[in-house]
C-alpha positions as CSV (number, residue, x, y, z in Angstrom):
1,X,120.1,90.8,85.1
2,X,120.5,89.2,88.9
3,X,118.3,86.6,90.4
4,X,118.0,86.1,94.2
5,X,117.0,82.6,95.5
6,X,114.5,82.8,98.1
7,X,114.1,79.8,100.9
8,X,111.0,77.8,99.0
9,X,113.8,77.6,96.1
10,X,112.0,80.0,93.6
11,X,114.2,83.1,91.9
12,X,113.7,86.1,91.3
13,X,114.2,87.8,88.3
14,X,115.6,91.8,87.3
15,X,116.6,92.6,84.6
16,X,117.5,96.7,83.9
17,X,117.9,98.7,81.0
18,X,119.6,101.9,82.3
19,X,119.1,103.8,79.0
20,X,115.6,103.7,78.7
21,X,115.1,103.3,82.1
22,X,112.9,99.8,81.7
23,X,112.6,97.7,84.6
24,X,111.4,94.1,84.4
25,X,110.6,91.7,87.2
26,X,109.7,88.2,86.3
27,X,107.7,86.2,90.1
28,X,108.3,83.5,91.4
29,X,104.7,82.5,89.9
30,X,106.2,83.2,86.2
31,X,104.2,86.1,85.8
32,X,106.4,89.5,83.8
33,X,105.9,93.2,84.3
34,X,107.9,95.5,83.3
35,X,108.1,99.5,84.3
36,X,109.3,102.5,82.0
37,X,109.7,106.3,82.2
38,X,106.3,107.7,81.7
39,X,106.1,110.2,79.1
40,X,103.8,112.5,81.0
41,X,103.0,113.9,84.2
42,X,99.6,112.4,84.5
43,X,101.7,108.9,83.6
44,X,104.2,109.6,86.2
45,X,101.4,109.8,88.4
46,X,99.7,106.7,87.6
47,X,102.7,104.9,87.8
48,X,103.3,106.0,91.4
49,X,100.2,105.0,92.5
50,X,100.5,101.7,91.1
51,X,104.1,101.5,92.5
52,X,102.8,102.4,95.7
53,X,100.2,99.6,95.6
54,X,103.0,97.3,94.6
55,X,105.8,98.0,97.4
56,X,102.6,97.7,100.2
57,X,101.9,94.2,98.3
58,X,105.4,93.5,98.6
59,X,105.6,94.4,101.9
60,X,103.0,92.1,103.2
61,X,104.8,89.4,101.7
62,X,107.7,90.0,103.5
63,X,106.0,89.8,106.8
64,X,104.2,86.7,105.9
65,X,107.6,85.7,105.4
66,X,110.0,86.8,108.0
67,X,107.3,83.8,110.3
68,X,109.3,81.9,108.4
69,X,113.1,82.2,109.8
70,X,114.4,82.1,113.5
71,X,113.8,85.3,116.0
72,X,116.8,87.0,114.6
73,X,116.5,86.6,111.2
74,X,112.3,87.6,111.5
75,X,113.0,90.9,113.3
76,X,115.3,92.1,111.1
77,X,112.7,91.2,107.9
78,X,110.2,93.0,110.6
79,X,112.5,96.1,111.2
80,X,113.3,96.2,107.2
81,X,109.0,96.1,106.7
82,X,108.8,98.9,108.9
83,X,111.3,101.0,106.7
84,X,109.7,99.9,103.3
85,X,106.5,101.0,105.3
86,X,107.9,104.6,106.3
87,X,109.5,105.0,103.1
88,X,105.6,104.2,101.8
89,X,104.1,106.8,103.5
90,X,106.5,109.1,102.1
91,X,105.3,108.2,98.7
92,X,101.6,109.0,100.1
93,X,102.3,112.0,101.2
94,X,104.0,112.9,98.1
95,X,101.3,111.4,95.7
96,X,98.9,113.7,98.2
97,X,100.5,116.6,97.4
98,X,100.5,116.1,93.7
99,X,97.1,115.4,93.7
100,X,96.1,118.5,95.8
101,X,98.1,120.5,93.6
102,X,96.4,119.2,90.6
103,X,92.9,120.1,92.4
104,X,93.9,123.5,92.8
């Protein structure tokens, strides 16, 4: 379990439980989810979706945020959004695939 301080002095919580490959992330905002292995493909795929959702909400965050810090220290949040935003699209491209294969 780690917790990262952000600026408005709010942590973030992660805590990981490697054998059963549970993930928990307690907000700022107090609020708990956690994320475990799905047990079947059509799981797997729900959970990818949702992920997806999650890392583009996260994303957006980040940008609201980098307005935050000097020029410096906002491109480089800018430049890391616009990895987590390729890296994204990989996901979509993958979930497309899945779900075109599933049609067929």
């Amino acid at each position: 379990m780690h917790d990262h301080n952000h600026p408005e002095n709010t942590s973030l919580t992660h805590s990981h439980e490697h054998g059963g490959h549970v993930h928990e992330h307690t907000h700022a905002d107090g609020t708990t989810h956690s994320h475990a292995a799905a047990s079947s493909p059509e799981e797997a795929l729900a959970l990818l979706t949702y992920m997806l959702s999650h890392n583009r909400h996260h994303a957006e965050e980040l940008h609201d945020l980098a307005h935050c810090f000097d020029d410096v220290a906002e491109d480089l949040i800018h430049q890391a959004v616009d990895k987590l935003g390729e890296s994204n699209d990989l996901i979509e491209q993958a979930l497309s695939l899945i779900n075109n294969a599933k049609a067929d």
